[in-house]
C-alpha positions as YAML, in Angstrom:
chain: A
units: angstrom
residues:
- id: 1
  name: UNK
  ca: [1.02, 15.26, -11.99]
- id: 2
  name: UNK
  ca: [-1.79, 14.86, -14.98]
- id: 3
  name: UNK
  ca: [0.79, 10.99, -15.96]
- id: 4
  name: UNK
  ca: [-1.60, 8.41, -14.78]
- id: 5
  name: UNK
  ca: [0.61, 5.70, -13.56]
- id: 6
  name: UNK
  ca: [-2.01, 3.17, -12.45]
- id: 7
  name: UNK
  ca: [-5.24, 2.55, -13.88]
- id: 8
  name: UNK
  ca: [-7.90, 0.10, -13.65]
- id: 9
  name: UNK
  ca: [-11.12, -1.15, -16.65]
- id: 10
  name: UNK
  ca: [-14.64, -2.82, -15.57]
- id: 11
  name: UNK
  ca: [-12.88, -4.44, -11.98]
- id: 12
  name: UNK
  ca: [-14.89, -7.73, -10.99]
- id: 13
  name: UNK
  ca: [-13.96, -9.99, -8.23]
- id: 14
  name: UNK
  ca: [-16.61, -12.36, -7.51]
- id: 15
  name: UNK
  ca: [-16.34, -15.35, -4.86]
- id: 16
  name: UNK
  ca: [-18.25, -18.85, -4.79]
- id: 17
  name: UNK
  ca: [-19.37, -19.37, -1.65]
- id: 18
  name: UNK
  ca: [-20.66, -22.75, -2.30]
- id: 19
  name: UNK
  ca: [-24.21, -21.20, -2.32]
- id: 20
  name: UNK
  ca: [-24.10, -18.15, -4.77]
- id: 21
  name: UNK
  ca: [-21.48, -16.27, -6.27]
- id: 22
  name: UNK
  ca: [-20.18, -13.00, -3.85]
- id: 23
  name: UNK
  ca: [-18.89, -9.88, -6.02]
- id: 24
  name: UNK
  ca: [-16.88, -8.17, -3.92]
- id: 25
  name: UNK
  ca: [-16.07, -5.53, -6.87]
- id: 26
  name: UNK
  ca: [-18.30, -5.11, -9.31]
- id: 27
  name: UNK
  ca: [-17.13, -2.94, -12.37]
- id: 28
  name: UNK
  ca: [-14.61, -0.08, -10.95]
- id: 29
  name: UNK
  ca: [-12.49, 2.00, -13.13]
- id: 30
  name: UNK
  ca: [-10.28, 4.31, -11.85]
- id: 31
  name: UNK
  ca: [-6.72, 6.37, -12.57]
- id: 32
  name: UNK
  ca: [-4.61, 7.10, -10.62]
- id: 33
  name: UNK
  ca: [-2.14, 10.08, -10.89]
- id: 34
  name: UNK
  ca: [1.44, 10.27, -10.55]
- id: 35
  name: UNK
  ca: [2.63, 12.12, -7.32]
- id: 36
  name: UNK
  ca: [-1.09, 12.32, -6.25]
- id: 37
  name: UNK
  ca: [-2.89, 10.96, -3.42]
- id: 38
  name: UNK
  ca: [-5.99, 9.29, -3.49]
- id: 39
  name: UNK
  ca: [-8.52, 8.36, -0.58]
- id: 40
  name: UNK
  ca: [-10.36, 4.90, -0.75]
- id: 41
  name: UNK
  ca: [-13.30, 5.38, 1.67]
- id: 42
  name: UNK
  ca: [-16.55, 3.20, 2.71]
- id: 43
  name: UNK
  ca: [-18.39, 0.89, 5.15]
- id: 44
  name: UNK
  ca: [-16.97, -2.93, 6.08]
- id: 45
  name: UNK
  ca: [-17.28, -5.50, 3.54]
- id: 46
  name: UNK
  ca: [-17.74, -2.41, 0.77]
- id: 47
  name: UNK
  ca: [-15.17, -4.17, -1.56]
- id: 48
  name: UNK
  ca: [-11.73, -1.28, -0.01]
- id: 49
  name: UNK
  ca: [-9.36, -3.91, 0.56]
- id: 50
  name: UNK
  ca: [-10.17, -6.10, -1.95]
- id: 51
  name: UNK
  ca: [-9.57, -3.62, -4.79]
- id: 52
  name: UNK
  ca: [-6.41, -2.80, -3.06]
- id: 53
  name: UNK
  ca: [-5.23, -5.69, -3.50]
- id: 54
  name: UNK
  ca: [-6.20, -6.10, -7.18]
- id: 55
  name: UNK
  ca: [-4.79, -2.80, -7.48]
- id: 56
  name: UNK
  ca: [-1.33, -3.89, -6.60]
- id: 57
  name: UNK
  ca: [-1.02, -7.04, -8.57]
- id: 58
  name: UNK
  ca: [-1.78, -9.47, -4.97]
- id: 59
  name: UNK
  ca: [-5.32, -11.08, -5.97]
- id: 60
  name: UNK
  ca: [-6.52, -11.79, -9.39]
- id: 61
  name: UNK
  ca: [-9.47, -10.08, -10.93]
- id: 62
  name: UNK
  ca: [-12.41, -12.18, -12.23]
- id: 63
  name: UNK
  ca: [-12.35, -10.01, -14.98]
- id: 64
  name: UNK
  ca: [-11.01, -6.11, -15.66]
- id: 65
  name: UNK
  ca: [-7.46, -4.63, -16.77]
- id: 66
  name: UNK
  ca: [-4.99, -3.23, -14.28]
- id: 67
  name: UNK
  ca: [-2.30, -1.19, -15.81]
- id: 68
  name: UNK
  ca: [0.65, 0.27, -14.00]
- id: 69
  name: UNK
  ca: [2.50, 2.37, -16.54]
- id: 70
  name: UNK
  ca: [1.92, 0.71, -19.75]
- id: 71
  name: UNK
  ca: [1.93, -2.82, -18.13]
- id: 72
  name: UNK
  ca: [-0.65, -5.26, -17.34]
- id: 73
  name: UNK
  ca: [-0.52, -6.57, -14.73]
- id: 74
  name: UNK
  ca: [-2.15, -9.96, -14.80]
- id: 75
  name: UNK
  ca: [-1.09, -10.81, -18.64]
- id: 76
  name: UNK
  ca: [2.14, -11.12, -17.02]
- id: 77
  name: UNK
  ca: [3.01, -14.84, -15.56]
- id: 78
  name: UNK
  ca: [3.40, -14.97, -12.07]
- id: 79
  name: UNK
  ca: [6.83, -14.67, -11.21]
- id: 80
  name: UNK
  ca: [7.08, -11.40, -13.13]
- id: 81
  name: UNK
  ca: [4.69, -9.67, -11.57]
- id: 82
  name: UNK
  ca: [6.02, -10.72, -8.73]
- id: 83
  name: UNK
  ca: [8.72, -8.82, -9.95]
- id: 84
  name: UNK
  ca: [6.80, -5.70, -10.73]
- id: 85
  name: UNK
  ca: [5.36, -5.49, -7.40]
- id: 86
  name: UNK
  ca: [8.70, -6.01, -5.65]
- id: 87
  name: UNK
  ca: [10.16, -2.63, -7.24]
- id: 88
  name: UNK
  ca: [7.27, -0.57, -8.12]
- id: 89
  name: UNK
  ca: [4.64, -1.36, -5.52]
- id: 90
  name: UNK
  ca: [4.98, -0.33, -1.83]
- id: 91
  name: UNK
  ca: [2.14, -1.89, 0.61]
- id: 92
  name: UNK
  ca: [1.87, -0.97, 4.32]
- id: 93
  name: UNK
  ca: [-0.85, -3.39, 5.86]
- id: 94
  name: UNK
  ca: [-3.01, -3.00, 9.18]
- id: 95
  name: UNK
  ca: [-0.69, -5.43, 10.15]
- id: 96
  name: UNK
  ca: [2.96, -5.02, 9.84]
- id: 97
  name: UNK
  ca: [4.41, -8.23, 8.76]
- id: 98
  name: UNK
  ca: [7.60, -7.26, 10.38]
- id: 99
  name: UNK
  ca: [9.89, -10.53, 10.71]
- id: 100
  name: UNK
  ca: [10.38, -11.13, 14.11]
- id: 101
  name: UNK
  ca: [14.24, -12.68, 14.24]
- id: 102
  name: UNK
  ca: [14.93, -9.74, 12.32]
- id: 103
  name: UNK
  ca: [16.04, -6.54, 13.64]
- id: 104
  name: UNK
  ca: [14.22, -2.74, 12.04]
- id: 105
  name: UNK
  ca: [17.51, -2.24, 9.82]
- id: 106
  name: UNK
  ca: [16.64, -6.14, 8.10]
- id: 107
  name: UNK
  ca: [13.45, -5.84, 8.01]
- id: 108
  name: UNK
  ca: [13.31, -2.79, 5.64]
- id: 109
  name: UNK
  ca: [16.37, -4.22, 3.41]
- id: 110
  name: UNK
  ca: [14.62, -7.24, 2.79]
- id: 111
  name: UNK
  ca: [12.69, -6.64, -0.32]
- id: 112
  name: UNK
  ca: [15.36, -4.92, -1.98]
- id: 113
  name: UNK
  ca: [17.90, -8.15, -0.96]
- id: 114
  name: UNK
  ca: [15.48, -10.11, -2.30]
- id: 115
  name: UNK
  ca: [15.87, -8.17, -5.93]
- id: 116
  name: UNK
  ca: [19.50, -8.40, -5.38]
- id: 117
  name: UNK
  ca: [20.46, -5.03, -4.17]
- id: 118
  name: UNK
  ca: [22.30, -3.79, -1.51]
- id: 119
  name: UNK
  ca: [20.68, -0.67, -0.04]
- id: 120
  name: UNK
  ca: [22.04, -0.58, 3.85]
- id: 121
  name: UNK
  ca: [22.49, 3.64, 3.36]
- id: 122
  name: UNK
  ca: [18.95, 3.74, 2.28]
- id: 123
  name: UNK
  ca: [17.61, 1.74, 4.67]
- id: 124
  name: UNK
  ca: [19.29, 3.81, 7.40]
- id: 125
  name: UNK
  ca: [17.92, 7.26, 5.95]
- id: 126
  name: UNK
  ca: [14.29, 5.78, 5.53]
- id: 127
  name: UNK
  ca: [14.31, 4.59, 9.23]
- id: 128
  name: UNK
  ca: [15.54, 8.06, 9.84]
- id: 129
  name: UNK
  ca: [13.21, 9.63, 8.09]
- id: 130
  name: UNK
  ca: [10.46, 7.86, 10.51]
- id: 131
  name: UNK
  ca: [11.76, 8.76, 13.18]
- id: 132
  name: UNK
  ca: [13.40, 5.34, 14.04]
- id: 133
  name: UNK
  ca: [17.46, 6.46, 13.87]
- id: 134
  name: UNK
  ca: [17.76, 4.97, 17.54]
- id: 135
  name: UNK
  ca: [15.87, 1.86, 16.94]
- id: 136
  name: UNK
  ca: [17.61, -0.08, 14.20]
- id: 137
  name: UNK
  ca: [19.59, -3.06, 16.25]
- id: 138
  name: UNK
  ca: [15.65, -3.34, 17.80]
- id: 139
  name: UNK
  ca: [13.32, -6.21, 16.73]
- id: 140
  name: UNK
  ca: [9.99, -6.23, 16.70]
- id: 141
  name: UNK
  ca: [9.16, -7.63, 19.73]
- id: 142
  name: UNK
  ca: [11.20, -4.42, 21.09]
- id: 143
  name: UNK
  ca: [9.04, -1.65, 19.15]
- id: 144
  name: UNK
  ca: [5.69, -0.56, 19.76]
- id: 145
  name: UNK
  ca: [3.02, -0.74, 17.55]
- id: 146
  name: UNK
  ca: [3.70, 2.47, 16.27]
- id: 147
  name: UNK
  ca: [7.25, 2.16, 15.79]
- id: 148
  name: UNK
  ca: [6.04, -1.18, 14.15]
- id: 149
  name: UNK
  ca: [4.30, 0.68, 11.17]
- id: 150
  name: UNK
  ca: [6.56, 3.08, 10.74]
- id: 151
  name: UNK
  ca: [9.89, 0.18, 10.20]
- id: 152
  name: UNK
  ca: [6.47, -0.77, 7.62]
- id: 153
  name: UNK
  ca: [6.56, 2.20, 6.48]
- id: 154
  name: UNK
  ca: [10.04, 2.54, 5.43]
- id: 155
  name: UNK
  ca: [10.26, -0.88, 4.52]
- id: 156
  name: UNK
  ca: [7.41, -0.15, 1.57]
- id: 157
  name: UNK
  ca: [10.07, 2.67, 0.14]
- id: 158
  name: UNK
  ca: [13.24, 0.58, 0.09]
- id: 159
  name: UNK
  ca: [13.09, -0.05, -3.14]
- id: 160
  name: UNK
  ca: [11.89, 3.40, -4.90]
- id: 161
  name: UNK
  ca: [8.44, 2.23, -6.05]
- id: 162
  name: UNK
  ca: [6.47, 4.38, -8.00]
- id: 163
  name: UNK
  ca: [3.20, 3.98, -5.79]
- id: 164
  name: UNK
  ca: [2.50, 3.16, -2.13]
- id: 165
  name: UNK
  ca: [-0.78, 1.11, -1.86]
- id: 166
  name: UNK
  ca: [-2.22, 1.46, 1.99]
- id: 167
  name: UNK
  ca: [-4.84, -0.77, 3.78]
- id: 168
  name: UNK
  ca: [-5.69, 0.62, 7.11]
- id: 169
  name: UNK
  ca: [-2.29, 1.55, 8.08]
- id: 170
  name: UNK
  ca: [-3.40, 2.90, 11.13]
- id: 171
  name: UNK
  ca: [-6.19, 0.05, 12.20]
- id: 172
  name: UNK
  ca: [-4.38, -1.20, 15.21]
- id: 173
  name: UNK
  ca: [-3.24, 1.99, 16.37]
- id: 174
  name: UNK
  ca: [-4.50, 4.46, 18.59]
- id: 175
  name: UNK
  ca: [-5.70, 7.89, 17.90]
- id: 176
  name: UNK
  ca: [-1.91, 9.99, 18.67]
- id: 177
  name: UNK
  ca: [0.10, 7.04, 16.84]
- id: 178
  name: UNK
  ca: [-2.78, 7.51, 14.09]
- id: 179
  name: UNK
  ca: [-1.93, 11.17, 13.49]
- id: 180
  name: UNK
  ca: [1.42, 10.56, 13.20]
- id: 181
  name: UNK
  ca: [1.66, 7.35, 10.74]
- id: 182
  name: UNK
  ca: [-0.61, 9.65, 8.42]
- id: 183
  name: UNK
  ca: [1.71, 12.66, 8.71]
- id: 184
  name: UNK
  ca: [4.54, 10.88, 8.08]
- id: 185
  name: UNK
  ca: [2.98, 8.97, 4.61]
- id: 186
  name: UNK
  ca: [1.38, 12.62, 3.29]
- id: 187
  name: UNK
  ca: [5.00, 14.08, 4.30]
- id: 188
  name: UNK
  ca: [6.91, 11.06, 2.39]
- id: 189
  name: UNK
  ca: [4.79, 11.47, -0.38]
- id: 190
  name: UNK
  ca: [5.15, 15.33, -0.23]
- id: 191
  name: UNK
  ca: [9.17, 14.79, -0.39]
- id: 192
  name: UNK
  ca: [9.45, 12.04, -2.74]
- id: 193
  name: UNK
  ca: [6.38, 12.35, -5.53]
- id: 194
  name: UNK
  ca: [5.11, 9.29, -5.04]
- id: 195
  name: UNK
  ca: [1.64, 8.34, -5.72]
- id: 196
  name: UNK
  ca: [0.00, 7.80, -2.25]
- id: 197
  name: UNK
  ca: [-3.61, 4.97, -2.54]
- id: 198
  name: UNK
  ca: [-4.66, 4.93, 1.21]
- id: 199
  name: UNK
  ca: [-8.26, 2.34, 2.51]
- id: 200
  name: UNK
  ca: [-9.34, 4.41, 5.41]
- id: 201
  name: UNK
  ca: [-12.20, 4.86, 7.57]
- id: 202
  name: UNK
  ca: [-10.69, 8.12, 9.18]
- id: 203
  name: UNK
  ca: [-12.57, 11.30, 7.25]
- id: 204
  name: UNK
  ca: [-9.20, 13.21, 8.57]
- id: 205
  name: UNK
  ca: [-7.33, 11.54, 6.66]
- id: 206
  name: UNK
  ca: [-9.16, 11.61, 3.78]
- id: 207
  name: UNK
  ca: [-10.10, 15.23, 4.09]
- id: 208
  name: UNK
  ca: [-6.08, 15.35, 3.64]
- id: 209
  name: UNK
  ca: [-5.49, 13.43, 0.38]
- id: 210
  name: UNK
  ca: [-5.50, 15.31, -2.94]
- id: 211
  name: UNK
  ca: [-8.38, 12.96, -4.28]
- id: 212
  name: UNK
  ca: [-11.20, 10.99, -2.59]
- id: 213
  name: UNK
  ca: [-13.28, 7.61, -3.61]
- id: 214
  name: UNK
  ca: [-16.73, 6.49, -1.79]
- id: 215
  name: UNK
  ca: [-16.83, 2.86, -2.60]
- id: 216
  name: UNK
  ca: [-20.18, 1.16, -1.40]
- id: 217
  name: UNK
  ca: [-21.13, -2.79, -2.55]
- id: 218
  name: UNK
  ca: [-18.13, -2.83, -4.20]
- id: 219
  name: UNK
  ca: [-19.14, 0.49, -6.77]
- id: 220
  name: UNK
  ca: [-17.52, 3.56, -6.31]
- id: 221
  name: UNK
  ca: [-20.34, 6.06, -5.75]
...
């Protein structure tokens, strides 16, 4: 658990906004563990989801290093870190980006299709393992929001990644379906030893990670 597997140098992400420049993160190192999970707590606009994202290889840094393993990330040309993120990045959003012509058994093979692997047995367990065994012909427009993240959920894991990166997983759910998207990440992560980044403004949750981080004006504090 002491392998760090991702880990960030001097993160800056500024933004013109045609008046003055907008840092959004401004200087943020971090490691993050193998098997661990890690908390990413603060106010709106604090700079959560836009390190995140920087985190996982989806949005550019102004300047700053992002490793993951020995790699870095953004010296790599765009279609292989496309790559990278494809089979050892999971993201679960606020929203779930669930195809809608697609039933819960596509949508979770589709990243690993995309990387040219056939993974239907896996994609049955993981919707098992959510609770979802009876809901796999079922298309989004058929689940509930819950059921929605948690097809998200197993999605994110299709393809073995090495870290599951989490933005508000639980933003557009209530406070039951809340308890039991969390349970089912900290339980996944509990089985599999994988390293668990969650952006949350639920102090439950956070109480419940291994590791937390107070970011404020885009500084962790």
């Amino acid at each position: 658990m002491n392998e760090i597997i991702l880990s960030a140098k001097d993160i800056v992400k500024r933004y013109d906004s045609g008046v003055k420049n907008v840092s959004a993160v401004n200087g943020v190192s971090l490691d993050i563990k193998r098997g661990e999970s890690v908390a990413i707590v603060g106010p709106s606009g604090a700079g959560k989801s836009t390190l995140l994202h920087i985190l996982g290889g989806l949005d550019r840094p102004t300047s700053g290093k992002v490793f993951l393993e020995d790699e870095d990330l953004y010296t790599l040309s765009d279609s292989r870190r496309a790559k990278t993120r494809n089979i050892k990045i999971g993201f679960v959003f606020q929203s779930y980006h669930l195809l809608p012509e697609f039933t819960a058994f596509e949508n979770v093979m589709l990243p690993a299709l995309i990387g040219g692997r056939k993974v239907g047995d896996r994609a049955s367990s993981l919707l098992e393992s959510v609770g979802l065994s009876d809901r796999l012909c079922h298309k989004p427009g058929e689940l509930s929001g819950g059921e929605s993240q948690r097809v998200a959920i197993a999605r994110a894991l299709v393809n073995e990644p090495q870290i599951l990166l989490c933005d508000e997983p639980s933003g557009n759910l209530d406070s039951k379906n809340s308890e039991v998207i969390y349970k089912i990440l900290l339980d996944l992560k509990a089985k599999s030893g994988i390293s668990l980044v969650i952006v949350t403004h639920d102090e439950n949750v956070a109480r419940s990670s291994d590791r937390i981080m107070h970011i404020k004006d885009g500084h962790i504090i």
